[in-house]
C-alpha positions in Angstrom: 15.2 -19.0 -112.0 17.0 -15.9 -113.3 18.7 -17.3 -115.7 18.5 -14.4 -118.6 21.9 -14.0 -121.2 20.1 -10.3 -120.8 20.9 -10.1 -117.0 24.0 -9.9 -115.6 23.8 -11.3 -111.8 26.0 -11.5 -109.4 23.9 -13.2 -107.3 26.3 -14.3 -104.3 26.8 -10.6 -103.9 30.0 -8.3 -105.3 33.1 -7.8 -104.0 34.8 -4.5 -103.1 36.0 -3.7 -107.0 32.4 -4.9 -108.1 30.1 -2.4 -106.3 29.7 0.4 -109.2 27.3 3.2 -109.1 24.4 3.6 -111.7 27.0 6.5 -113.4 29.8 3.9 -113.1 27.6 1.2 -115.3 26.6 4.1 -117.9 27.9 4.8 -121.0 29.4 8.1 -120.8 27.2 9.3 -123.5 24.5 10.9 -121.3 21.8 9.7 -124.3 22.5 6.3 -123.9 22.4 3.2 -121.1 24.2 0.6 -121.7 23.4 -1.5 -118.2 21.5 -0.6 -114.8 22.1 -1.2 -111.7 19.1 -2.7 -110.2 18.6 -3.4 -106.3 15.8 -4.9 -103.7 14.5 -5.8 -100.5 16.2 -8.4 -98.4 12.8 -10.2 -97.0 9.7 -9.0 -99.1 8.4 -12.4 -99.9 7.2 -12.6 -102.8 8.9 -9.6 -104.2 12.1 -9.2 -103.6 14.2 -11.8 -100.6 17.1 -13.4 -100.6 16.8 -17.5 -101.1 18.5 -20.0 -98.7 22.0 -19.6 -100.6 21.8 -15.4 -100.4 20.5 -15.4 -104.0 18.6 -12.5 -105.0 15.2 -13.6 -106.1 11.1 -12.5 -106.1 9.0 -11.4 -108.4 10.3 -8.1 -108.9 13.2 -9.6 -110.2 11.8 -11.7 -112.4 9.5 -9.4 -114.1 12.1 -6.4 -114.3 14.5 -9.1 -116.1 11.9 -9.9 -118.8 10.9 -6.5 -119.8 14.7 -5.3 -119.8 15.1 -8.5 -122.1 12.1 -7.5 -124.1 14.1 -4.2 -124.3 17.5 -5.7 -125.5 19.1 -4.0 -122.2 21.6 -5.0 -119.4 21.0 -5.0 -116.1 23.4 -6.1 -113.0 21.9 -6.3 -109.6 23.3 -4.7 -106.3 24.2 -6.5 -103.6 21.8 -6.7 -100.7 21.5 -3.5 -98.7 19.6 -2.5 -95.8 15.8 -1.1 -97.3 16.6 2.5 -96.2 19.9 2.8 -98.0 18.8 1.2 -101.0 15.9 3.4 -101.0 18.3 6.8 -100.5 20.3 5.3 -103.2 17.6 5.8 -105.4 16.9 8.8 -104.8 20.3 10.2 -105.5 20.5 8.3 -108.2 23.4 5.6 -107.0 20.6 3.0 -108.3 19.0 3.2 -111.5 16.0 1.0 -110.3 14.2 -0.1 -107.8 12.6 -4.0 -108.8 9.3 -3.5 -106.7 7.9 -1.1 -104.0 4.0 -0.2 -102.7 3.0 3.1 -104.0 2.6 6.2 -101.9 2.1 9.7 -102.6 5.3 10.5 -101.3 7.1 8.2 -103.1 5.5 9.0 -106.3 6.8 12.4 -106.2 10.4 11.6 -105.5 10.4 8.4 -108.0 9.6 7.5 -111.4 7.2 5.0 -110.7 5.6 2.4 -113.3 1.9 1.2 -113.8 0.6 -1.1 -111.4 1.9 -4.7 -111.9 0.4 -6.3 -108.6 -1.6 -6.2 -105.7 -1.9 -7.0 -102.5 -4.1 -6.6 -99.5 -2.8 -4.9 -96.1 -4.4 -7.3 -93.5 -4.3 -7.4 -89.2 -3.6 -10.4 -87.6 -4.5 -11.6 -84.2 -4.6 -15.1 -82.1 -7.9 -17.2 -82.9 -9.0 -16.7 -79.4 -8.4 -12.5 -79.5 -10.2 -11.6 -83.3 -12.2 -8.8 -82.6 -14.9 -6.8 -84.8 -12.7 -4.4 -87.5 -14.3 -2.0 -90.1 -12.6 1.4 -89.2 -9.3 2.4 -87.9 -10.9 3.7 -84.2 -11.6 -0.4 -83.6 -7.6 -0.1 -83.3 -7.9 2.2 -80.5 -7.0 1.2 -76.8 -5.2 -2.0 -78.7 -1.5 -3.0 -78.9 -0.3 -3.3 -82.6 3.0 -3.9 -84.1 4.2 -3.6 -87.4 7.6 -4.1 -89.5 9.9 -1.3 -89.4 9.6 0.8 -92.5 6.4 -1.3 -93.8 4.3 1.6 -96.1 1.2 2.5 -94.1 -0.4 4.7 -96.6 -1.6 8.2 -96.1 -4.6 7.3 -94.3 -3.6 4.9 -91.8 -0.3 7.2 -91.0 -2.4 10.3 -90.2 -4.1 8.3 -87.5 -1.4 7.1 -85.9 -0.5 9.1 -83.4 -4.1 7.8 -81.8 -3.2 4.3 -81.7 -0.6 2.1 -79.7 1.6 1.2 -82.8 4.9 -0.1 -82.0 7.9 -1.0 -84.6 9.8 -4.1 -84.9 12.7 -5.1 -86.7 11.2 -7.6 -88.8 8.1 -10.1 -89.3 9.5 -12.5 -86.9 9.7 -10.5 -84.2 5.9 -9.2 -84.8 4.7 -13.3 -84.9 6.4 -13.7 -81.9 5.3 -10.5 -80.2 1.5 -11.7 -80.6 2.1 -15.3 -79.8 3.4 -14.0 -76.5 0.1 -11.8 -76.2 2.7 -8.7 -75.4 1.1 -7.4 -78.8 -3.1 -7.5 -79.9 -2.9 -7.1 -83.4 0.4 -7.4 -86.3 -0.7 -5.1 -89.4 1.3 -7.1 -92.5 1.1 -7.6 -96.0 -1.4 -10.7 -97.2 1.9 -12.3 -99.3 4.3 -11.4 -96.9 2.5 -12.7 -93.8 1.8 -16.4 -95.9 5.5 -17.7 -95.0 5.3 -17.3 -91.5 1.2 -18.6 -91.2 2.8 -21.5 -92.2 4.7 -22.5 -89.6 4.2 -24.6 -86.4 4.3 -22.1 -83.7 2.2 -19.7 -85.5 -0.6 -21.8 -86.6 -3.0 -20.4 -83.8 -2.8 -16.9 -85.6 -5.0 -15.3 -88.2 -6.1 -12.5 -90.8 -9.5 -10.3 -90.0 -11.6 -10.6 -92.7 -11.5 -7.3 -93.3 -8.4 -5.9 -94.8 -6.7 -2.6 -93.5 -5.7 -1.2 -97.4 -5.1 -2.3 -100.7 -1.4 -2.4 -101.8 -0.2 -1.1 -105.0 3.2 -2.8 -106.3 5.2 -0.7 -109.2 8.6 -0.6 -110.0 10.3 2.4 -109.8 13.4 4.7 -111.9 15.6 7.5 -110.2 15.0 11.0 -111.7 18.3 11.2 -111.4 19.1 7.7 -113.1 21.0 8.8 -116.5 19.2 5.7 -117.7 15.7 7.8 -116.9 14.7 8.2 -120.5 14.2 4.5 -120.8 11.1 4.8 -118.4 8.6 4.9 -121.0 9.6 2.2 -123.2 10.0 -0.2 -119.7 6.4 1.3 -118.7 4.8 0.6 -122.1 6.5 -3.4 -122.0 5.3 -3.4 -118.6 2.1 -2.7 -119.6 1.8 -5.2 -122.5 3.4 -8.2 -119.6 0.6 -7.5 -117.5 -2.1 -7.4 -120.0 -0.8 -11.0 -121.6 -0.6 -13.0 -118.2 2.9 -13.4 -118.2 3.3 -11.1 -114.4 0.5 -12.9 -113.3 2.6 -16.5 -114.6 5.2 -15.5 -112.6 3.2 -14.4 -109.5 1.8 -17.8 -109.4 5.0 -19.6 -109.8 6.0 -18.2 -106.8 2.8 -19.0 -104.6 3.1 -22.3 -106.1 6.7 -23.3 -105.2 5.3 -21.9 -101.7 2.7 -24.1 -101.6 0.4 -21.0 -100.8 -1.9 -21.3 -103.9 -4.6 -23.7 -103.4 -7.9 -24.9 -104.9 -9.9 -22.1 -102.8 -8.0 -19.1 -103.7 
């Protein structure tokens, strides 16, 4: 799947000698990058996850791997890290890039972050039987919500909550089960992310309001203090062209498909 002569992957992780910082992979000529380090999430289906064998994989990978082959540059992955460190890695410039991430304000002024190159809505789920009526954020007062552990709210939604009864959990799993066991009313989760998990036995008695909390942004994004920054606009500008010929979308779809998430109704 990322099989690129371009892309150097070490995809059942690096050893103790292996894990080099973004300097360590750099030419020493500050003009010039000869390979970036590159890094994800652990569990952001479609995005960025790790496969049943460990393996790096989503479609942040895949898409920063074609434009950095459009671009005649290395890149080497990191192995897996926790989302928090990778994401403090890239701001101190230990990891030259980061292969997909929503955009927020806050982000945008500590990261170089690319055009757009997908979207995805920001949905509440609740039991069949406990849907209620949703069109503004007080409809989640006086409710129990849960929702992943370091999951982007956006400005809006992260203002207001102090007013609601928002709880975190370590990961999707826990959320599912939280509102399965009605100790939860509502799970706020990405569409794509969620699609995995709606797919399973237990959870088949859960379901998406139809109206959406947010609309996700997903762009890449470079350290400012990467010494491979200068090759931001020439990855923006391929970026770009990818999206505009269908190949991003290609490789969104592939990934649906192989999930068998994509049907004749989408």
């Amino acid at each position: 799947m990322l099989g690129s002569a371009y892309a150097k992957v070490l995809n059942s992780g690096l050893n103790k000698d292996d894990q080099l910082t973004s300097t360590e992979l750099s030419t020493n000529n500050p003009n010039q990058c000869r390979q970036l380090l590159v890094g994800g999430a652990q569990t952001w289906f479609p995005y960025a996850f790790l496969d049943q064998q460990g393996k790096q994989v989503g479609i942040g990978y895949e898409v920063t791997e074609l434009v950095f082959r459009d671009l005649n540059i290395d890149i080497k992955y990191r192995e897996p890290i926790p989302w928090r460190r990778l994401t403090e890695e890239l701001s101190v410039g230990k990891l030259d890039l980061l292969v997909a991430n929503y955009w927020t304000e806050q982000r945008a002024q500590r990261w170089l972050m690319t055009n757009e190159f997908a979207s995805e809505a920001l949905n509440i789920f609740t039991l069949k039987n406990q849907q209620f009526d949703f069109t503004q954020l007080s409809d989640l007062v006086n409710k129990r919500g849960v929702v992943t552990r370091g999951l982007a709210l956006g400005a809006e939604l992260e203002a207001y909550r102090s007013k609601l009864e928002l709880r975190d959990v370590s990961g999707h799993k826990q959320g599912f089960t939280m509102l399965n066991r009605k100790r939860a009313d509502y799970l706020i989760l990405a569409k794509y992310s969620a699609l995995p998990y709606l797919r399973q036995k237990q959870n088949h008695n859960i379901v998406a309001l139809s109206q959406p909390l947010s609309q996700y942004s997903v762009r890449m994004s470079f350290s400012k203090q990467s010494r491979c920054r200068h090759l931001f606009d020439d990855f923006n500008q391929v970026l770009t062209r990818r999206v505009a010929d269908g190949s991003v979308e290609r490789i969104v779809n592939k990934y649906l498909t192989e999930a068998k998430i994509v049907s004749s109704s989408d």
